[in-house]
C-alpha positions in Angstrom: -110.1 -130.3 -41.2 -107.7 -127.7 -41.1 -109.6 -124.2 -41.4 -107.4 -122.2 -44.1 -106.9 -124.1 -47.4 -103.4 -123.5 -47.6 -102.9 -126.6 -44.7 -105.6 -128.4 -45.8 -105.0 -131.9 -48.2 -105.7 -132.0 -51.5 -107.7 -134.8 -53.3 -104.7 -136.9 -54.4 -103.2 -137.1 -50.8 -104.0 -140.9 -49.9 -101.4 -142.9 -50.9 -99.6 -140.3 -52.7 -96.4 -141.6 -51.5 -97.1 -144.9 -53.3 -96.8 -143.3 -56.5 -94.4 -144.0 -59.6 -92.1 -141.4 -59.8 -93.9 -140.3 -63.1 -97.3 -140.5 -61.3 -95.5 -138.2 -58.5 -94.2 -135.8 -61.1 -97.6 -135.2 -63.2 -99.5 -134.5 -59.9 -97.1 -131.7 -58.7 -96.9 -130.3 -61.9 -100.8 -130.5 -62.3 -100.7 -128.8 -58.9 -98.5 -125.9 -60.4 -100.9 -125.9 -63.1 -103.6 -125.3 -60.6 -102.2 -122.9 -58.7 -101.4 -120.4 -61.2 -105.4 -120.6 -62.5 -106.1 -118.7 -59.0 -104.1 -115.3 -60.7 -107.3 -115.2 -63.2 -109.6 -113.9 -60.8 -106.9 -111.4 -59.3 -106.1 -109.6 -62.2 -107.7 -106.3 -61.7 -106.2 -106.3 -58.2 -102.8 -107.1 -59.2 -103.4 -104.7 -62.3 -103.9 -101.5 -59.4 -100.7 -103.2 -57.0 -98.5 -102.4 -60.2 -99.8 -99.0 -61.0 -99.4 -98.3 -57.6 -95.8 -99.6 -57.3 -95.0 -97.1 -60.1 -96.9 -93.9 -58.3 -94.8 -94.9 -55.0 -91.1 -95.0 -57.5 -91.8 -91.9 -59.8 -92.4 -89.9 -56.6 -89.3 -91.0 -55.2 -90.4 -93.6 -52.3 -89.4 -97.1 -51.7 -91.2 -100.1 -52.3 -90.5 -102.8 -49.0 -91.1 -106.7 -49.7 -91.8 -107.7 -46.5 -92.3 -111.5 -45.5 -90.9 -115.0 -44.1 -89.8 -118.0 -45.2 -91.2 -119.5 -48.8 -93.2 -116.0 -49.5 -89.8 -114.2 -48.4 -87.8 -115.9 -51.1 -90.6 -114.8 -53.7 -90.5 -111.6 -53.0 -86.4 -111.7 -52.6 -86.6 -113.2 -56.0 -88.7 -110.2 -57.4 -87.3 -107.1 -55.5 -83.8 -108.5 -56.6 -84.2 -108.2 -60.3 -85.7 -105.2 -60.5 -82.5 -102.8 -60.8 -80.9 -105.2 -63.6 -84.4 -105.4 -65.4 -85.8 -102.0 -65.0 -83.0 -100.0 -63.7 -84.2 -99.1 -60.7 -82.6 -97.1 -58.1 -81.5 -100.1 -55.2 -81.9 -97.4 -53.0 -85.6 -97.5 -53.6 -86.1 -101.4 -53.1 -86.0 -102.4 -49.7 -86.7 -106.3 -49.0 -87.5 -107.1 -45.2 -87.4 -111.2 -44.6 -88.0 -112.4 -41.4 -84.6 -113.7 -40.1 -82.8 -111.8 -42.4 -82.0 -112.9 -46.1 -80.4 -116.6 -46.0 -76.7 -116.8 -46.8 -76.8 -120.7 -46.5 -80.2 -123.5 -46.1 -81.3 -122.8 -43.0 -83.9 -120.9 -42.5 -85.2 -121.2 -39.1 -89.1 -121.0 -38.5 -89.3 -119.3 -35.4 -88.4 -115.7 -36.8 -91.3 -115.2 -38.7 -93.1 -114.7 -34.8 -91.0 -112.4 -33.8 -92.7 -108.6 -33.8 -89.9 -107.0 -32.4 -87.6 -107.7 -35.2 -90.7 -106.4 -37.8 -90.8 -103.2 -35.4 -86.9 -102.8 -36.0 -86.7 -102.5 -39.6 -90.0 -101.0 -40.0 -89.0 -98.0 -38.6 -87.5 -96.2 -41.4 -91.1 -96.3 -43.1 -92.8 -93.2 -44.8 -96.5 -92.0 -46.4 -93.8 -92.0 -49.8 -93.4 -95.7 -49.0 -95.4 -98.9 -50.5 -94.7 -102.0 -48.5 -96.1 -105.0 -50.4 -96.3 -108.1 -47.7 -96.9 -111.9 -48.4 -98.0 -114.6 -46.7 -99.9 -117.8 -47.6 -101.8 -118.0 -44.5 -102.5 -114.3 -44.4 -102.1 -113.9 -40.8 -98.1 -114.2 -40.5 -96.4 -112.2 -37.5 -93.8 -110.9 -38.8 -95.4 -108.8 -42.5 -98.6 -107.7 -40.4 -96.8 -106.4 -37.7 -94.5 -104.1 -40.5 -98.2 -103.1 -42.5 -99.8 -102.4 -39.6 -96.8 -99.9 -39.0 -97.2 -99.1 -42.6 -100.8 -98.0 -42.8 -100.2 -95.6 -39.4 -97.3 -93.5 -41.5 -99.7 -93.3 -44.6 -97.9 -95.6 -46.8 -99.6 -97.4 -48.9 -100.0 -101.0 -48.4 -100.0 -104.2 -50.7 -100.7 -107.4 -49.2 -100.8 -110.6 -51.0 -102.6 -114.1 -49.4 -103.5 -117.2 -50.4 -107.2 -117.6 -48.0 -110.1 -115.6 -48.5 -110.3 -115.1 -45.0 -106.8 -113.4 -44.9 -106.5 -110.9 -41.6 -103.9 -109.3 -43.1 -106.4 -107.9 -45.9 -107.9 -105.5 -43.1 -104.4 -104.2 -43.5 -104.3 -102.8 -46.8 -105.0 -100.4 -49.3 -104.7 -103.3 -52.2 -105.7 -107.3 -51.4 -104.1 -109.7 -53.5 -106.2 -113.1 -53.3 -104.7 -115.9 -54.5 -107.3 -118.5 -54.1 -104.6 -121.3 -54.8 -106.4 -125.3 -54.3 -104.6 -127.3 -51.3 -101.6 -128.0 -51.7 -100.1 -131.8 -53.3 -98.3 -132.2 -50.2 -100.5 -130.3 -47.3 -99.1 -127.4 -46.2 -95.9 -126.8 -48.2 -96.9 -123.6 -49.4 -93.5 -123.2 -51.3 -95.0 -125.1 -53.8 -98.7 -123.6 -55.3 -98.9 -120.7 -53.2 -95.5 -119.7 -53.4 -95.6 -120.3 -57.3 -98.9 -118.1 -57.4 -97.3 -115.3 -55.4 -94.1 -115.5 -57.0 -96.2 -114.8 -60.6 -98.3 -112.4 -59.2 -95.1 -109.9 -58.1 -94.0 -110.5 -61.9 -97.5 -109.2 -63.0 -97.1 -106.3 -60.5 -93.8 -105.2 -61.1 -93.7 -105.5 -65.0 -96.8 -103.3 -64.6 -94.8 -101.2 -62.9 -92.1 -101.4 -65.5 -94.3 -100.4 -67.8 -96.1 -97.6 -66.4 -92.4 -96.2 -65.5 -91.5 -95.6 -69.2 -89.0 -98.6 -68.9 -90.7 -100.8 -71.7 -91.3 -99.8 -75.3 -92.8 -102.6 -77.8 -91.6 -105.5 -75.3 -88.2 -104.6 -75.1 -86.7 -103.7 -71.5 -85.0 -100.0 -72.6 -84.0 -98.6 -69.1 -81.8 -102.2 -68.5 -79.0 -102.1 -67.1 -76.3 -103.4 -70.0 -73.4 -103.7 -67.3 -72.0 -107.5 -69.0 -71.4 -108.6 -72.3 -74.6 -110.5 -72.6 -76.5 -107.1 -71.2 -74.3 -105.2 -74.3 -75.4 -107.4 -77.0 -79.0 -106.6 -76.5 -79.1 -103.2 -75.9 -76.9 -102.8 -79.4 -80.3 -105.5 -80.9 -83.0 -102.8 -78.9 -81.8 -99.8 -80.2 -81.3 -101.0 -83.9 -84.9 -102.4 -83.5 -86.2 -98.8 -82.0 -83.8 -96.6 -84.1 -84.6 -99.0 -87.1 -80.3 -98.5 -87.8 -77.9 -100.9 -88.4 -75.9 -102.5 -85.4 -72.3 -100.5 -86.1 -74.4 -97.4 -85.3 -76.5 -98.9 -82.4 -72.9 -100.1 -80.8 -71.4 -96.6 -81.4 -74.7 -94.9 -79.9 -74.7 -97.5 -76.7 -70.3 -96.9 -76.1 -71.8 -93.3 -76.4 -74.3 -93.7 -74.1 -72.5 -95.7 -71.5 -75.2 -98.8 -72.2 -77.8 -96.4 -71.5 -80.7 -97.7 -73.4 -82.7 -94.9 -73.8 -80.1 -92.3 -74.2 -78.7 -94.8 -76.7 -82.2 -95.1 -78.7 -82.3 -91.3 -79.4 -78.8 -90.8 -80.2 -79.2 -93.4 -83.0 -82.2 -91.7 -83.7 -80.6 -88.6 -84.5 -79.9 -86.9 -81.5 -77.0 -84.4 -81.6 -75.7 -85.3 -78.5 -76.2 -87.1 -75.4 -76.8 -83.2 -73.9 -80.0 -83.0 -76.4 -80.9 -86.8 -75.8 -81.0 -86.4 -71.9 -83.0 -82.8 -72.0 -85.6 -84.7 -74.2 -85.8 -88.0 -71.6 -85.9 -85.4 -68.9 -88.6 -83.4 -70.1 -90.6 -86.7 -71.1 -90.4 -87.8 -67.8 -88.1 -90.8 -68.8 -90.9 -92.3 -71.4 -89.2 -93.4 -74.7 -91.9 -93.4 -76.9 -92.5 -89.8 -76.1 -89.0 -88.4 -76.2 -88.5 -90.1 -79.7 -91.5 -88.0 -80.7 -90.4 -85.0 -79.3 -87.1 -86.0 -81.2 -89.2 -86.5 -84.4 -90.7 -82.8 -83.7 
């Protein structure tokens, strides 16, 4: 019996290939299910990962994804969108992947043992940093070797795993455990773990999001509305903030240059983008409080 539950089998493993198709379908999808039950239990430490995300940006330091293979396309996946999402600086988003980040399907194994490489890109690493590193197993090469690096320069230190046992946990300021079952097919952690950690970095840096000042009511303000699509919904946030009618919200955004926030308070009766960037400024960026300072 394999000794960390992310290699062990699950219950449904005998004969699993003998399956229906449909059969085959409702047990992955049950395993899904299953997986994502394990964030319940790791909310209040996913809860102090985000606010601690948003410490590390407003001070100006860099948060690093650092991983390998399955857990390195999660956090690729996360780091990725959050410049388009919550318009943060890409110079503040770092993503180390073993190997590199793949340019085609191959994705060789033997990378995520190799230290030296971790030692390489770590180097840049400072107390302003917070490296956030995932791995199923918890005892990957490749992210220990750049947290243990990490914790030495001061930085703070996220780590996200998938067994109890975890030695990467020794490691860090905040452990993420994501207790996820055994896996339908043993092993292939880019299935339940990787779904797990994949929602668990979407808890983490929405929180982060919001503790920025980049989300007022639901709505993403501090987007980045670079396309058409982008356009159209900052004109429908700022006539839902501004309560105005979508002529004025499109005048306020062209205005703006699809700044949302900027947009928001010129709608809302801003002079100028002069007076609407003083106010953000002296808010710190939060929305709801510039609009009251606006109201003032």
């Amino acid at each position: 019996m394999p000794s960390k539950q992310t290699e062990a089998s699950g219950p449904i493993a005998k004969g699993f290939d003998l399956l229906s198709d449909v059969e085959i379908a409702q047990a992955l999808a049950q395993g899904q299910q299953a997986a994502l039950r394990a964030l319940n239990a790791a909310i209040p430490d996913i809860a102090k990962a985000g606010a601690r995300m948003a410490q590390a940006i407003a001070a100006g330091g860099r948060l690093i994804y650092v991983a390998a293979g399955s857990s390195g396309l999660m956090a690729l996946a996360d780091a990725a969108e959050l410049g388009g999402t919550f318009g943060i600086p890409p110079a503040q988003i770092q993503i180390f992947m073993a190997g590199g980040i793949p340019v085609d399907a191959r994705m060789p194994g033997d990378v995520e043992d190799d230290t030296g490489a971790a030692l390489r890109a770590a180097d840049g690493i400072t107390a302003q940093d917070v490296v956030i590193a995932l791995s199923a197993s918890g005892s990957t090469a490749y992210p220990m070797a750049v947290a243990r690096i990490a914790r030495a320069r001061g930085a703070g230190v996220i780590c996200i795993a998938n067994n109890p046992d975890a030695a990467m946990f020794a490691l860090a300021d905040i452990a993420v455990l994501l207790e996820t079952p055994p896996e339908v097919i043993a092993g292939s952690t880019r299935m339940g773990a990787g779904t797990a950690q994949k929602a668990a970095l979407n808890m983490m840096s929405t929180l982060m999001g919001v503790r920025l000042g980049h989300v007022y009511d639901g709505l993403m303000v501090n987007v980045v509305a670079d396309n058409e699509k982008l356009r159209a919904r900052a004109v429908g946030i700022v006539c839902q903030i501004a309560d105005v009618a979508p002529e004025r919200a499109t005048e306020a955004v062209a205005l703006a240059g699809g700044a949302v926030k900027i947009a928001a308070l010129l709608a809302a009766g801003a002079p100028d983008i002069t007076a609407a960037t003083t106010i953000l400024a002296e808010t710190h960026g939060d929305l709801r409080a510039a609009l009251a300072r606006l109201q003032e």
